[in-house]
N, C-alpha and C positions, 0 to 999 in steps of 0.2 A: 282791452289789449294792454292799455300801462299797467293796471292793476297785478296783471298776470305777470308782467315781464318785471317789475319792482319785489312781487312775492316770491318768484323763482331766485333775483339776487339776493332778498335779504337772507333767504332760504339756504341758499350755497354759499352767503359769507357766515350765517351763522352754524354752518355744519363745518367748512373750512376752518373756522375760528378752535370750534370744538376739539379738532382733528388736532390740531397744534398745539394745544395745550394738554390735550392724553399723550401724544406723542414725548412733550417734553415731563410731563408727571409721572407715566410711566415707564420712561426708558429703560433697557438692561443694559447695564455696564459689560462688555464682553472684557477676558484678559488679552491683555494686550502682547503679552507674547506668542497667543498664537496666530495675532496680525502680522507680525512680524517675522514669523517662520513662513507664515503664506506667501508674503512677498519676495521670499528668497527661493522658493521652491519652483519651477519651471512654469506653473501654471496651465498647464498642456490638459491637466484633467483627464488622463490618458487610462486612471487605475491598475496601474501595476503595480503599488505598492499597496494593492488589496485594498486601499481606503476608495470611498466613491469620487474622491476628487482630491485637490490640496488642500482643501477648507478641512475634509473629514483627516487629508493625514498631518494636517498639520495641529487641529488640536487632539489626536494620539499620540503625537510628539510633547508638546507641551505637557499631556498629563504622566508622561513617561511610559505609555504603552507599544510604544514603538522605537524600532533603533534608530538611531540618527541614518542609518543605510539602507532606509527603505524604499528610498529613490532612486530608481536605476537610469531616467535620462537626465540625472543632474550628475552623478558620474564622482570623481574623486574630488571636485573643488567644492560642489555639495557639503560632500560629509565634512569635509574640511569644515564649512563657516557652518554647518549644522553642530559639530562638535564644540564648538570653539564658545558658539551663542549659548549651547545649553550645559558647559561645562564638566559634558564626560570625552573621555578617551573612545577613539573610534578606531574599530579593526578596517584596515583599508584591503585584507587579504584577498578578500568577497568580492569585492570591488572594479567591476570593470572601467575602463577608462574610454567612454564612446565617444566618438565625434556625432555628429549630425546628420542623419539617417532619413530616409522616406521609404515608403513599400512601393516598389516597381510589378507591375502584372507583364507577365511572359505571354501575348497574346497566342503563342504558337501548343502554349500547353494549359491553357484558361480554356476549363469545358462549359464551366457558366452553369455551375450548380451554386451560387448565392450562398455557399457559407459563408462566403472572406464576409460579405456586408453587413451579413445579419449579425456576425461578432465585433464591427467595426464601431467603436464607441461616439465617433465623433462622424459617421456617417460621410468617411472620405473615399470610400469606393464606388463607384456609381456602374450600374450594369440592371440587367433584366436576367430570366431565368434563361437560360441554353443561348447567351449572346456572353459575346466578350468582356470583360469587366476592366474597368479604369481605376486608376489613385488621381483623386483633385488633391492635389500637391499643397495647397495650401490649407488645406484641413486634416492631411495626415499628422497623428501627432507622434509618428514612429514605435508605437509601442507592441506590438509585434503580434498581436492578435489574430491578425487574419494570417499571417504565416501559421502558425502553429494550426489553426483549423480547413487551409487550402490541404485538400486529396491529394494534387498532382502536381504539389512544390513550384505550385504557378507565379508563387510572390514571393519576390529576395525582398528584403533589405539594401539597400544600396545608398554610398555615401553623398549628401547633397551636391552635387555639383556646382564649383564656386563658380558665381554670376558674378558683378556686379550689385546686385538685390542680397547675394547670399555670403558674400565675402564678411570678412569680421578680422578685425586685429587678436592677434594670440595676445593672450594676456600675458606678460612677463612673467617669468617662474624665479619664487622666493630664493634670493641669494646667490645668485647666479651671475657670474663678471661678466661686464657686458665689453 
């Protein structure tokens, strides 16, 4: 029984040991600017800006495949520090300026045919087939999916209602006398 239990640890420190030193022998250096576009990007993983997530649109930004406005729930203060960080000039024409959004279900016109779900990226609709359908509010990530494929306009968009939990200070706007 010791034999076993001494040959299983030396086993796991010497395959542990292994592990840490390929790890450190062959690590890949990633660029670092497109850590740093990640971290500014909303993180919601929502893909609306066509990439699969902020990892994928944030290194199509770095390599210059993408406009600094390809994020539509980061809004005008986005392209701002997305512009600024990668040193071009951003059209803010395009540009909507959104506040913060969740999908509401209209239980009165939800016929409970499971489009909204099966398009919902983040799995915040919850319902059955021919039953009423719900938003878990905290996994919505507003990105407007199940509107566009609801039949009977059973899902608005609607602006978060400030809680306590959801309130947030406006950030000051540049220049501006106070």
């Amino acid at each position: 029984m010791i034999a076993a239990i001494a040959s299983l640890t030396t086993l796991g420190l010497m395959l542990g040991l292994g592990l840490g030193v390929a790890a450190r022998k062959l690590k890949v250096e990633g660029n670092p600017l497109v850590a740093e576009l990640e971290s500014m990007l909303p993180g919601s993983q929502c893909g609306q800006c066509g990439y699969p997530g902020c990892t994928g649109a944030a290194q199509a930004l770095a390599d210059g495949n993408a406009p600094v406005t390809l994020c539509p729930p980061g809004g005008r203060d986005l392209v701002v520090q997305l512009a600024a960080k990668m040193g071009v000039e951003a059209d803010l024409s395009g540009v909507k300026d959104t506040v913060p959004s969740i999908a509401e279900v209209r239980e009165e016109l939800c016929i409970g045919c499971t489009r909204c779900f099966k398009v919902c990226p983040t799995d915040a609709i919850l319902g059955a087939s021919k039953h009423i359908h719900s938003v878990f509010r905290e996994a919505c990530t507003a990105c407007g999916k199940c509107v566009d494929a609801c039949p009977t306009e059973a899902i608005l968009m609607l602006p978060v209602p400030v809680t306590l939990q959801t309130w947030y200070w406006q950030r000051p706007v540049m220049g501006a006398a106070a």
